[in-house]
C-alpha positions, -999 to +999 in steps of 0.1 A: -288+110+168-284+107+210-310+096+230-325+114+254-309+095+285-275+096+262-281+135+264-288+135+302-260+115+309-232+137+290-252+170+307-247+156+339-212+143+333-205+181+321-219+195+355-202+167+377-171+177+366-174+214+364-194+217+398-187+180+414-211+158+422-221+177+458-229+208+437-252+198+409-282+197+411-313+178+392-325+209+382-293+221+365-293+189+347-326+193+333-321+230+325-287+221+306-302+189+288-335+205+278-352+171+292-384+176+312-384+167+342-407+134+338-385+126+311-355+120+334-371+104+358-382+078+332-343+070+331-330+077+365-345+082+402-320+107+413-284+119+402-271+094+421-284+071+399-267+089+372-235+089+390-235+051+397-243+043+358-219+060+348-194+047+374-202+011+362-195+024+324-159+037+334-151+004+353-164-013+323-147+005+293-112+010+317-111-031+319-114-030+284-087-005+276-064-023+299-070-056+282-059-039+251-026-021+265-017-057+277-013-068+245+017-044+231+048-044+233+064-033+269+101-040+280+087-049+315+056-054+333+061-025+353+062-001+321+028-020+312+013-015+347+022+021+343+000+027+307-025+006+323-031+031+354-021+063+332-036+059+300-072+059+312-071+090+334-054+108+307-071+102+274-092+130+263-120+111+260-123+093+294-106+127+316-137+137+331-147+105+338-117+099+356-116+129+370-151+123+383-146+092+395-118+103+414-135+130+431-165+109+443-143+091+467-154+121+488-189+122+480-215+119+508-239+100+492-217+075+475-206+045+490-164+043+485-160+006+486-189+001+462-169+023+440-130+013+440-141-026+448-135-036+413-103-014+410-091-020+442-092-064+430-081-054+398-047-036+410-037-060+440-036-087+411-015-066+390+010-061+420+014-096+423+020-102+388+046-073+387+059-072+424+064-111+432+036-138+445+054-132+473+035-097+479-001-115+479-005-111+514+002-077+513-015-068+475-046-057+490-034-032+511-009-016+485-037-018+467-058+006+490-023+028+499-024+031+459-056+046+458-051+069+488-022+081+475-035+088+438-065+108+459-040+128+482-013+134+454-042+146+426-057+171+452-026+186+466-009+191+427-041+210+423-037+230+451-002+237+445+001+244+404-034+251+395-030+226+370-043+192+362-019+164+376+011+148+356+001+114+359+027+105+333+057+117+361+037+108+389+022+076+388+057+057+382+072+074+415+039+061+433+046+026+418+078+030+434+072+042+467+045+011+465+070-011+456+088-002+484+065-005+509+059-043+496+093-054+498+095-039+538+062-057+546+073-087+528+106-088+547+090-079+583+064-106+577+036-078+582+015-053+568+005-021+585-029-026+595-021-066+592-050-075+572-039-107+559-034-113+596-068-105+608-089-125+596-102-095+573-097-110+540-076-102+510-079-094+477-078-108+449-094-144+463-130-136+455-161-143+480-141-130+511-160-113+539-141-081+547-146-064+581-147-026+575-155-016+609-130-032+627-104-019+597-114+018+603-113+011+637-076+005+640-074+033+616-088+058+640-064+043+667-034+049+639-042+084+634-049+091+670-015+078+674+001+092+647-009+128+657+003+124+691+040+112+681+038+139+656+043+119+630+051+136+596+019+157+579+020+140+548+019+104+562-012+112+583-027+130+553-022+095+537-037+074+563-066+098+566-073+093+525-072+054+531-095+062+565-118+079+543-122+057+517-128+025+540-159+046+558-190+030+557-219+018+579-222-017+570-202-044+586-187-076+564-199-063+529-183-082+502-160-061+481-165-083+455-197-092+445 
């Protein structure tokens, strides 16, 4: 038999995923879960709080999973890397998890890098591994291009089709692009934003002081740039993702705890 904060959980995670985050309301989860309302409030302060627990259970039971695709049988490390990113947005069970997770990138009330900290570590260590050690100074912002691109891709396939992403066919041509993109900065001796240069920080050495302001700040100057030279749509769609996803008040927050 669930328990009551078991129950308000799912409910919610139904009405996040239907409505998103934004749209749902306390109310709706307490009319959909049957729980009173000082019932839920015995659990949770506000569906944030909701939202954050079950954000810590999908980066906790995605480690898990990828620990366990590790350990078969893959031709390369890049066919491994590929499960390990697709698999957990596209098992039944976990989809509107992922989904969720995906779309609270966005979310007003959630703070991004609190969110993609842990994934953000977790995939610039896996680009190393795959890529080259070579690509460490650059794995962190891959890492972050990644993401954005993940973001951008999922909402525009949406837009497009109507349907649910292929992450099957699309994650692989991501990988590649990313590949790419390491092997040019690796070669010029730079990034794009330079943070291994700035004295930002990098993943994944833990206990590094990262800068956001002054990181969205040359991001602002990029797309103000960027627009003026005319620069291609989708590659200013891109940088605006990655903008987004680095904006937050707080200066030098650790994005590793």
């Amino acid at each position: 038999m669930k328990g009551k904060k078991q129950i308000i959980m799912e409910t919610a995670l139904d009405l996040f995923a239907e409505h998103g985050m934004s749209q749902t309301t306390v109310q709706m989860v307490l009319d959909g879960s049957g729980i009173s309302k000082g019932t839920f409030y015995k659990y949770f302060n506000s569906k944030d709080d909701i939202m954050k627990y079950l954000l810590e259970k999908h980066q906790q039971d995605e480690y898990i999973l990828r620990q366990e695709i590790a350990e078969g049988q893959y031709d390369t490390e890049f066919d491994c890397l590929v499960d390990q990113l697709v698999i957990p947005m596209t098992l039944p069970s976990r989809e509107r998890l992922s989904r969720v997770f995906w779309s609270t990138l966005n979310a007003p009330d959630i703070e991004p890098i609190d969110i993609i900290s842990v994934q953000i570590k977790w995939i610039a260590g896996r680009f190393i591994d795959v890529f080259g050690e070579g690509k460490r100074p650059y794995a962190t912002e891959a890492a972050l291009l990644y993401v954005g691109m993940v973001k951008q891709v999922g909402m525009l396939w949406t837009k497009l089709y109507r349907i649910k992403p292929d992450w099957k066919a699309a994650v692989p041509k991501i990988l590649r692009y990313i590949e790419a993109i390491l092997t040019v900065m690796e070669e010029a001796g730079e990034g794009i934003i330079n943070i291994h240069e700035m004295g930002i920080g990098t993943f994944p050495d833990d206990g590094i002081e990262v800068n956001l302001e002054k990181l969205r700040g040359m991001l602002e100057s990029l797309l103000e740039t960027a627009k003026d030279a005319k620069v291609q749509e989708d590659a200013i769609d891109y940088a605006e993702g990655l903008y987004m996803l680095l904006s937050e008040k707080k200066l030098n927050r650790r994005m590793i705890d």
